[in-house]
C-alpha positions in Angstrom: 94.3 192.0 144.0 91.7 191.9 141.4 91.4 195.4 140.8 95.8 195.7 140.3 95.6 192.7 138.2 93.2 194.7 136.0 95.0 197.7 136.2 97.8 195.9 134.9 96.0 194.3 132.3 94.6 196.9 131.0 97.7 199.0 131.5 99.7 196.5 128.9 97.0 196.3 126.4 96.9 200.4 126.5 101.1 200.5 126.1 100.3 198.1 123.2 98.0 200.1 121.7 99.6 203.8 122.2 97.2 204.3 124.9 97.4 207.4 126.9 95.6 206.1 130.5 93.9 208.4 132.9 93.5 208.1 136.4 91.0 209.0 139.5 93.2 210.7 141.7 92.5 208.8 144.9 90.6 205.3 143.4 92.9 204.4 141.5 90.6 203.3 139.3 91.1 203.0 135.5 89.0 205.8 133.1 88.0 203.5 130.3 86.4 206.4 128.6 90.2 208.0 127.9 91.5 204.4 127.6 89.4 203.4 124.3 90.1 207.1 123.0 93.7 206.6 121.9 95.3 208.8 119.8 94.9 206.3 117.0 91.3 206.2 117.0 91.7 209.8 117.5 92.5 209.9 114.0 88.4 209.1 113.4 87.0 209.4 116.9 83.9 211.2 116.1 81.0 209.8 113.5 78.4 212.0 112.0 76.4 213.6 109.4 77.4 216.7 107.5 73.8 216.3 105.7 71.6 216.3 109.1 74.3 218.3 111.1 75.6 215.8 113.8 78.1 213.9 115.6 79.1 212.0 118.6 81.7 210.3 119.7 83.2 207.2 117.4 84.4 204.5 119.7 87.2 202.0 117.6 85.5 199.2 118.3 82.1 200.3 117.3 79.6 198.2 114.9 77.7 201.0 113.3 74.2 200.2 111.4 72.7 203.5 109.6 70.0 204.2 107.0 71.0 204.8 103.0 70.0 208.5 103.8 71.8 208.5 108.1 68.4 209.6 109.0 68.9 206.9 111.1 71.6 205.5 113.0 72.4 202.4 115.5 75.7 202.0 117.0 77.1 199.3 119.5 80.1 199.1 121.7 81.2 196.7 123.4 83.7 198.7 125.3 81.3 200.5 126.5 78.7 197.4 126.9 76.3 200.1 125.3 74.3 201.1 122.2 73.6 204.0 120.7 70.6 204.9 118.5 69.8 208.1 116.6 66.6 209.3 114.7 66.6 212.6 112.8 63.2 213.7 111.1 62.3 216.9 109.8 60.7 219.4 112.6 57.8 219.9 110.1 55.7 221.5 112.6 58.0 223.6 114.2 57.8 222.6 117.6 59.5 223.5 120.9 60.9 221.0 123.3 57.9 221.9 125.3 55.3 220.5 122.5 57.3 217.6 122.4 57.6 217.3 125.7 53.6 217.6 125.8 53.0 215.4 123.1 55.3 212.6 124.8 53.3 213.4 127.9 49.8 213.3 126.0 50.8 209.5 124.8 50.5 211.0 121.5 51.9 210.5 118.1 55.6 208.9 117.7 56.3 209.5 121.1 54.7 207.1 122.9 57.0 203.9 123.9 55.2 201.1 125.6 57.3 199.1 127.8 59.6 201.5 129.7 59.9 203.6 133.2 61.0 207.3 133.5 63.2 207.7 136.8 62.9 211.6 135.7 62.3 214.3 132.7 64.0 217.4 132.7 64.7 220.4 130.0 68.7 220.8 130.6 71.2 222.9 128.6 74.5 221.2 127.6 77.9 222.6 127.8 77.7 224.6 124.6 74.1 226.3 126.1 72.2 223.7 123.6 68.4 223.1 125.5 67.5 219.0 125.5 64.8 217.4 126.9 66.7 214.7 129.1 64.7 211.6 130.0 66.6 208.9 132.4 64.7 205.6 132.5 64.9 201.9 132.4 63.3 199.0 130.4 60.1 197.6 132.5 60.7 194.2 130.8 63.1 193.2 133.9 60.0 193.9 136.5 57.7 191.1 135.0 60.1 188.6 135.6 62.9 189.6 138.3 62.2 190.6 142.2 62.6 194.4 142.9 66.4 194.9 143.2 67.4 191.8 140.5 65.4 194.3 138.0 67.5 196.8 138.7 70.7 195.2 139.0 70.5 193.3 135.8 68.2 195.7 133.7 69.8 198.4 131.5 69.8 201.9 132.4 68.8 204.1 129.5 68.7 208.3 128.5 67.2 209.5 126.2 68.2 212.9 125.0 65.8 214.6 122.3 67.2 218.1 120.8 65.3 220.9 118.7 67.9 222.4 115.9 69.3 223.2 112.3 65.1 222.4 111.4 65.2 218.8 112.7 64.7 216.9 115.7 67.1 214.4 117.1 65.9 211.8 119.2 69.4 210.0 121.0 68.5 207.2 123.3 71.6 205.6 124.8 71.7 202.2 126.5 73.8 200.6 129.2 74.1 197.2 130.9 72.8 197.9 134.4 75.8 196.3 136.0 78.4 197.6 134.1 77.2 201.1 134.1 77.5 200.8 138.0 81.0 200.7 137.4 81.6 202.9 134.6 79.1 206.2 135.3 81.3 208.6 134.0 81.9 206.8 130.6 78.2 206.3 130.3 77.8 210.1 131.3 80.8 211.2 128.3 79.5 209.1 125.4 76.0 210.4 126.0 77.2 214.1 126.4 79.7 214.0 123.2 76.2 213.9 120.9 76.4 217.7 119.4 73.4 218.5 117.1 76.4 220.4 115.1 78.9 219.0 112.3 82.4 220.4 111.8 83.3 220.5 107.8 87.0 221.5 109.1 87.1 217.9 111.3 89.2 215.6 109.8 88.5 213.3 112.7 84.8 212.7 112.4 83.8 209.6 110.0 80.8 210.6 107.5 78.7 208.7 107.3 77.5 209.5 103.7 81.2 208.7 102.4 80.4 206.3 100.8 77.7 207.9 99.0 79.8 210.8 98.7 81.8 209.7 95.5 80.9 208.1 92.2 80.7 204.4 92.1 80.6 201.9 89.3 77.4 199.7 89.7 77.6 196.5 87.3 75.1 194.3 86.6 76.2 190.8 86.1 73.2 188.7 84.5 72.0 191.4 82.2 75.4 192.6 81.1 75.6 196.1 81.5 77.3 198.7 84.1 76.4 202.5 85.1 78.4 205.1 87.1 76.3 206.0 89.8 76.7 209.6 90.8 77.5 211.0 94.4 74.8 211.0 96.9 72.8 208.5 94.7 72.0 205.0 95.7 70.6 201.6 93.4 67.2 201.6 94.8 66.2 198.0 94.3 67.6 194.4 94.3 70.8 194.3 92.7 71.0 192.5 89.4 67.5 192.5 88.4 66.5 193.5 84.9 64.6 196.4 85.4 67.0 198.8 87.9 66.6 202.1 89.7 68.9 204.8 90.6 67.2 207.8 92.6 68.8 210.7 94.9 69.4 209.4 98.5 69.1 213.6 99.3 67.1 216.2 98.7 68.4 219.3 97.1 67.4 221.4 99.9 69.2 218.7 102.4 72.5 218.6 100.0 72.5 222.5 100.2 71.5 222.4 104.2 68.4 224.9 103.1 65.3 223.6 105.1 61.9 224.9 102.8 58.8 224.6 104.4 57.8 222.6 101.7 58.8 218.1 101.5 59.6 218.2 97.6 61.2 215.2 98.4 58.3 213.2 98.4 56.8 214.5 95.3 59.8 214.3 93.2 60.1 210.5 94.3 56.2 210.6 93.6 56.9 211.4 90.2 59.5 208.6 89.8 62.8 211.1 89.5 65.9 209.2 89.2 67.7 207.3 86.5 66.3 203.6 85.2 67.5 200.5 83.2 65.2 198.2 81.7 66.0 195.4 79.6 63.1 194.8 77.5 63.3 191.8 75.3 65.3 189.9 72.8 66.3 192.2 69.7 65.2 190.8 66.5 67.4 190.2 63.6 67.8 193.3 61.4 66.1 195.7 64.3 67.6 198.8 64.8 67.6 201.7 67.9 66.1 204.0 65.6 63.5 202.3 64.3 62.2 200.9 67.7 62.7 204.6 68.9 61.0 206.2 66.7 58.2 203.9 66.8 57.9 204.3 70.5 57.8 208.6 69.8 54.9 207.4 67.7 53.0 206.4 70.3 53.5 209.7 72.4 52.6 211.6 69.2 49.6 209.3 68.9 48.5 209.0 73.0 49.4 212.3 74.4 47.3 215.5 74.2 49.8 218.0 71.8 48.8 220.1 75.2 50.5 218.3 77.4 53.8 217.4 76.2 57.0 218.9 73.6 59.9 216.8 71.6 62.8 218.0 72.6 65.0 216.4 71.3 65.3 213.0 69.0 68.7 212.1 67.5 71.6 209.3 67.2 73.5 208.7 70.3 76.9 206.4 68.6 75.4 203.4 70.8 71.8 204.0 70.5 68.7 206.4 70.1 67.7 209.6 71.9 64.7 210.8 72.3 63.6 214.1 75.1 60.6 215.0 76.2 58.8 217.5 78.1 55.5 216.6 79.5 53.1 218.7 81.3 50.7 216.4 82.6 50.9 217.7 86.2 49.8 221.6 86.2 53.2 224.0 87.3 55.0 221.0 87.6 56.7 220.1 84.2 58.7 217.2 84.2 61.4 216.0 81.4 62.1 211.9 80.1 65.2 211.7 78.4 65.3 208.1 77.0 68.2 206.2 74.9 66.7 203.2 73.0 69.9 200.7 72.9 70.6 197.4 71.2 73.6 195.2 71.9 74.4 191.4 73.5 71.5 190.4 71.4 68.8 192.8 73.8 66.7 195.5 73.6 67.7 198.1 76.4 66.2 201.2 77.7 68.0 203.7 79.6 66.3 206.7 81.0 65.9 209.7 83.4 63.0 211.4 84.9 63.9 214.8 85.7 61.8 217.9 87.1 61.6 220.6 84.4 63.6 222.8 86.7 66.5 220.6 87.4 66.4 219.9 83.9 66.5 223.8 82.8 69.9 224.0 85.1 72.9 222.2 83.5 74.7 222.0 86.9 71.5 220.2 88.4 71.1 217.8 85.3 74.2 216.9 85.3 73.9 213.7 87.4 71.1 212.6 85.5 72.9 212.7 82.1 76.4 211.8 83.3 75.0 208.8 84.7 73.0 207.8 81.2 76.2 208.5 79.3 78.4 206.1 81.5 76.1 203.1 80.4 78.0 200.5 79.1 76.9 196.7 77.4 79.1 194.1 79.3 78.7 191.4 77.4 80.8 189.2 79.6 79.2 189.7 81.9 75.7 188.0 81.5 74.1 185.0 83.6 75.0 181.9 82.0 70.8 180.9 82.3 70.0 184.1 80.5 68.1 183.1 77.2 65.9 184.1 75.1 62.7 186.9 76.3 60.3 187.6 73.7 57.3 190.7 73.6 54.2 189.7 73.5 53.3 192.5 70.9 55.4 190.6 68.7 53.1 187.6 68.4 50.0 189.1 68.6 48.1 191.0 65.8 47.0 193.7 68.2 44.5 195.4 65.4 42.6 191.7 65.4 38.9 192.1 66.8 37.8 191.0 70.0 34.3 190.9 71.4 33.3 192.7 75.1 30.1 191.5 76.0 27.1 191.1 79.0 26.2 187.8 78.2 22.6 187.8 80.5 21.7 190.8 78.4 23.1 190.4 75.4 24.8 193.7 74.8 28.4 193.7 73.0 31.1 195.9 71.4 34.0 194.8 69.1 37.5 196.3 70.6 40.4 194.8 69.4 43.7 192.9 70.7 45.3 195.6 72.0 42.4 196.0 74.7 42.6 194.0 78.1 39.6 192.6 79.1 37.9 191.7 82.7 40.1 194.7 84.1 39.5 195.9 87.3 38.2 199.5 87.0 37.3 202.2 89.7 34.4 204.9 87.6 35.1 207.9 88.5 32.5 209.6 87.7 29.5 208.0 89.1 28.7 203.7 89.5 25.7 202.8 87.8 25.8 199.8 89.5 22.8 201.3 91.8 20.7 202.3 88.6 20.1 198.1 87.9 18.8 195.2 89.7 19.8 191.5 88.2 22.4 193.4 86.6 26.0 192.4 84.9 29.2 194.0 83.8 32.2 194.2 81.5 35.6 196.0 81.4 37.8 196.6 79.3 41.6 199.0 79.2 43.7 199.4 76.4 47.2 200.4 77.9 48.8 202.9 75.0 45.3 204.8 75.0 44.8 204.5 79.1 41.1 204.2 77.7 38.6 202.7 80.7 35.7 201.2 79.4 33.0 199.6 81.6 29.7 197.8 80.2 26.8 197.5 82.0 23.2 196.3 81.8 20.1 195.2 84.1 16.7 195.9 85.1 16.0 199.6 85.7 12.4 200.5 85.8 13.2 204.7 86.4 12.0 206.6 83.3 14.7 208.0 80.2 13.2 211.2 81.7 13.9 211.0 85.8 17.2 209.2 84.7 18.2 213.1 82.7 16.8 214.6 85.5 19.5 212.7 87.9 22.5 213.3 85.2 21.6 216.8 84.8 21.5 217.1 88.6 24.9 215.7 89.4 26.3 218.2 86.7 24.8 221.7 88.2 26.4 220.6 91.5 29.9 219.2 89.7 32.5 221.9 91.3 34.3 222.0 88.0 31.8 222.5 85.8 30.7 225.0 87.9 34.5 226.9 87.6 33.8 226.7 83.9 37.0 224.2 83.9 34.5 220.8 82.1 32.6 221.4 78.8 29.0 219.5 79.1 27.6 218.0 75.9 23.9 216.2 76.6 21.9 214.7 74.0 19.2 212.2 73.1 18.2 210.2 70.0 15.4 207.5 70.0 15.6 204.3 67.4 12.2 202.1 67.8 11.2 201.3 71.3 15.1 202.3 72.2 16.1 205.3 73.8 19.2 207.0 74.0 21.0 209.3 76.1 24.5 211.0 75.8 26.6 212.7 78.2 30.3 214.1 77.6 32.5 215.8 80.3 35.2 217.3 78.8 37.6 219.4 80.4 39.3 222.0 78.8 43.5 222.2 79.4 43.7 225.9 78.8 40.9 226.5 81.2 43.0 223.8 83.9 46.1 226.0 83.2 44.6 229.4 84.0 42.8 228.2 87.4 46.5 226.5 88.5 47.8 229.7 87.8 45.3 231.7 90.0 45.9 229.5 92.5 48.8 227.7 93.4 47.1 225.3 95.5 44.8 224.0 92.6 47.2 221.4 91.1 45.7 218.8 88.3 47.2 216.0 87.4 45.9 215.7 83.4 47.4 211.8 83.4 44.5 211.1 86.6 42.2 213.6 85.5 39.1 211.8 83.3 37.5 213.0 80.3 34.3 211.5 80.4 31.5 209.8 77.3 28.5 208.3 78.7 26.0 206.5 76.4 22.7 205.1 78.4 20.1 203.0 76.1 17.0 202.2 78.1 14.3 199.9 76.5 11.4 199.4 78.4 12.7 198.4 81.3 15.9 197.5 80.8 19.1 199.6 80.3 22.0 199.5 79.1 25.2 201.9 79.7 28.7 202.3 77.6 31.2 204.6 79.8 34.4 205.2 78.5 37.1 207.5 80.4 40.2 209.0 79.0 42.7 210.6 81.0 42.7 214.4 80.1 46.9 213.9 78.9 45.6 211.1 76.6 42.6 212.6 74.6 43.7 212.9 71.3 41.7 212.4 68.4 43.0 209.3 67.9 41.8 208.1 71.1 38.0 209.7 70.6 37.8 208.3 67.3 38.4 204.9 69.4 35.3 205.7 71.5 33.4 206.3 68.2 34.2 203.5 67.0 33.3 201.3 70.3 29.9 203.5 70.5 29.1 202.2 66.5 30.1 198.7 67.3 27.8 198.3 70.3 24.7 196.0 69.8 22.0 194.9 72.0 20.2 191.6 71.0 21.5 191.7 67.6 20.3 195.0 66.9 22.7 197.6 65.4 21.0 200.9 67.2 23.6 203.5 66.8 23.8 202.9 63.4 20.0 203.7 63.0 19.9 206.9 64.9 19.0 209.4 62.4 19.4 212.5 64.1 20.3 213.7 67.9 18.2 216.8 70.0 20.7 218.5 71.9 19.9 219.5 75.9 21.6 222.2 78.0 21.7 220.7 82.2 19.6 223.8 82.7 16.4 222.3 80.5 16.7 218.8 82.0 16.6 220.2 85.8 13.6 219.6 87.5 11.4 222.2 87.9 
């Protein structure tokens, strides 16, 4: 009686719905699977990715939960009392079923789930002759709590399918409620076997699940006043509504274009920070204009970055702001273009820019996002939080040339710097940490952010003699690999001033030199903006000593920036004593002379 009442149940809600219902010949017994495919959800009964190269079957009542890029995928259906997840990754390695298979086995890696019982693990073929490894198991969590046969009754039944193709692997696990699937095999067997590791573009029945990527959308920030076009395939990367915003790819070229290289550029580009960005940056002051703030900020390029490392491309008026393009070369073979517009408007300072890779930029079809999207930007002023008020810049209220004094306090050894330096910095010497050199010693640091100038100063007890402390400098530099390529010039020399005396060290490389070894190699890459230029000054008096090291990224050594080190070398005193100004001449040294015998 209860089965016919079902039947008819079901039967009405199927007429109702358009529903085409299938029988077992002899059961009588109702095939949900064709019941909750109707011809209306045929009209979007599959669910897939054109980007990854799969689909599956889309059940009308499914709750789907995916990742911005569908590398990922959850589904649940409660027809079906089941859920479905996907993972697609990248077969970096190239392997077989049978690695995975042996790594699973090996408890090794990502493939070891804690928690669950295999009932068996075969290698199958599907009916379009695609190999699996096919994994039928249960979750143990029943067995701690339930006797034997309540486990099984009540616990879900779970396969897990896991598929080699198109230069990815796809790991499908499909789960069950035990009790249900007793019932309802076959639909359990038919929503597992409809995964395909293949997308048809002709399909109008399969749902994408990048639509809504797929198209251009207007984003609109409501409590900075502003909106952006955001370009297909491209996703807001952080909290909406904040005031600094990021827009970035949520695909790689080579994933757009379905070409698998051997090489993740994805994660570099996004290394390098390549997508589109909104900043609001402060209040505008009265009478302030685009161009003058832009061309103030080119200043500081012109004034901080190598003439090596980066070209002006372009500077000019926009209508509603300031442009300004540049081409830096900071990382060796991989050039690397900012196109910024400086913009005023709602009473703000605004900057809207694009990081793009030298060879997207050089193509107009593949720069296009990237500039389409800066030239949608739009002030909103409407549309701003009612709290938004007032945000000044610091620079504006400080006098960043006024002096300021670095100092060891214990030991009495100072520099003047000025505003613009931050002090008590936190700083990593990458060069050597003459921190071992002292007993009962201190230290100072200091950074200036336009420059990227490290300083550190340090003094203490060090009884070693000026002589043995060459010896050890001279030492580290004939085993320094670069210096050793002929990529560093080494200046050494010494100077004594009373009962001080001084040592110098400079490690400078040379860009042209960096340039021609990345070019003979492909594998040697620099990164100039990491890469330190490096002036040591050591002043040992009796037995104390005192050390001034100051790093410059090899991007930011102009001669601006080295006449700053000059200047912090002349400032220096040690118990009042001015002794760089009393030097009177320098010896020079060669690391050959100063080696030990």
């Amino acid at each position: 009686m209860r089965r016919l009442l079902a039947a008819v149940l079901t039967a009405g809600m199927a007429f109702s719905m358009g529903i085409t219902l299938g029988y077992a010949e002899d059961s009588g017994d109702i095939d949900l699977y064709e019941a909750f495919s109707s011809q209306q959800e045929k009209m979007k009964n599959e669910v897939g990715s054109r980007i990854y190269k799969w689909s599956m079957h889309l059940p009308d009542d499914a709750i789907i939960y995916k990742s911005e890029r569908v590398n990922y995928f959850d589904m649940y259906t409660s027809s079906y009392s089941a859920s479905v997840s996907l993972d697609v990754q990248k077969n970096e390695e190239g392997q077989s079923l049978e690695d995975i298979l042996y790594n699973m086995q090996m408890n090794t890696g990502e493939w070891y789930w804690w928690g669950e019982k295999e009932f068996s693990v075969t290698i199958e073929e599907d009916d379009s002759s695609q190999r699996y490894i096919r994994i039928v198991k249960a979750q143990q969590f029943y067995d701690y709590y339930m006797v034997d046969e309540a486990a099984e009754e009540l616990g879900e039944f779970i396969e897990n399918r896991i598929y080699v193709a198109n230069g990815y692997i796809y790991n499908l696990t499909v789960s069950m409620d035990g009790k249900f699937y007793r019932g309802h095999e076959e639909m359990f067997d038919k929503l597992t076997s409809s995964f395909k590791p293949a997308f048809d573009e002709e399909n109008p029945k399969i749902k994408e699940l990048s639509e809504s990527y797929s198209v251009k959308r207007v984003y609109e920030n409501t409590s900075y006043g502003w909106q952006i076009t955001i370009a297909p395939y491209w996703k807001l990367e952080d909290v909406p509504n904040a005031r600094y915003q990021s827009f970035a790819p949520v695909y790689t070229d080579e994933e757009l274009e379905q070409q698998m290289q051997e090489e993740d550029i994805y994660e570099y580009e996004n290394e390098r920070g390549e997508g589109v960005f909104v900043n609001l940056m402060s209040s505008a002051n009265e009478g302030e204009t685009a161009s003058g703030w832009a061309k103030g900020e080119l200043q500081k390029i012109r004034d901080n970055y190598n003439e090596k490392v980066y070209d002006v491309i372009e500077e000019k008026d926009t209508g509603n702001g300031y442009g300004v393009t540049v081409r830096y070369n900071t990382v060796t073979n991989k050039p690397y273009v900012v196109k910024s517009r400086y913009i005023i408007g709602n009473g703000y300072k605004y900057i809207v820019s694009a990081n793009i890779p030298d060879e997207k930029y050089s193509s107009p079809e593949k720069r296009k996002d990237f500039e389409e999207m800066m030239n949608s930007f739009s002030l909103k002023g409407e549309n701003m939080s009612r709290y938004l008020g007032h945000i000044v810049w610091a620079e504006s209220l400080i006098n960043l040339d006024e002096a300021k004094e670095l100092k060891t306090k214990k030991y009495d050894c100072k520099t003047t710097l000025t505003k613009a330096w931050m002090t008590k910095a936190q700083y990593y010497d990458y060069y050597h940490d003459y921190s071992q050199y002292f007993s009962s010693g201190e230290e100072a640091y200091a950074f200036e952010p336009n420059s990227n100038i490290h300083l550190k100063m340090a003094s203490g007890i060090n009884t070693s003699s000026m002589g043995e402390i060459k010896e050890y400098m001279a030492d580290m530099l004939s085993t320094d690999d670069d210096v050793r390529l002929g990529l560093v010039n080494v200046s050494l020399k010494s100077a004594s001033v009373g009962d001080a005396q001084i040592f110098y060290m400079s490690r400078e490389y040379d860009i042209g030199r960096i340039r021609d070894a990345a070019n003979q190699d492909e594998a040697k890459v620099y990164d100039l903006g990491n890469t330190m230029n490096q002036y040591r000054y050591i002043i040992k008096i009796n037995n104390n000593m005192y050390t001034l090291d100051m790093d410059i990224p090899v991007a930011n050594t102009t001669k601006m920036n080295l006449s700053k080190v000059e200047k912090i070398w002349m400032n220096t005193q040690i118990g009042g004593q001015d002794y760089p100004g009393k030097i009177s001449s320098w010896t020079n040294h060669t690391v050959e002379e100063l080696l030990p015998e």
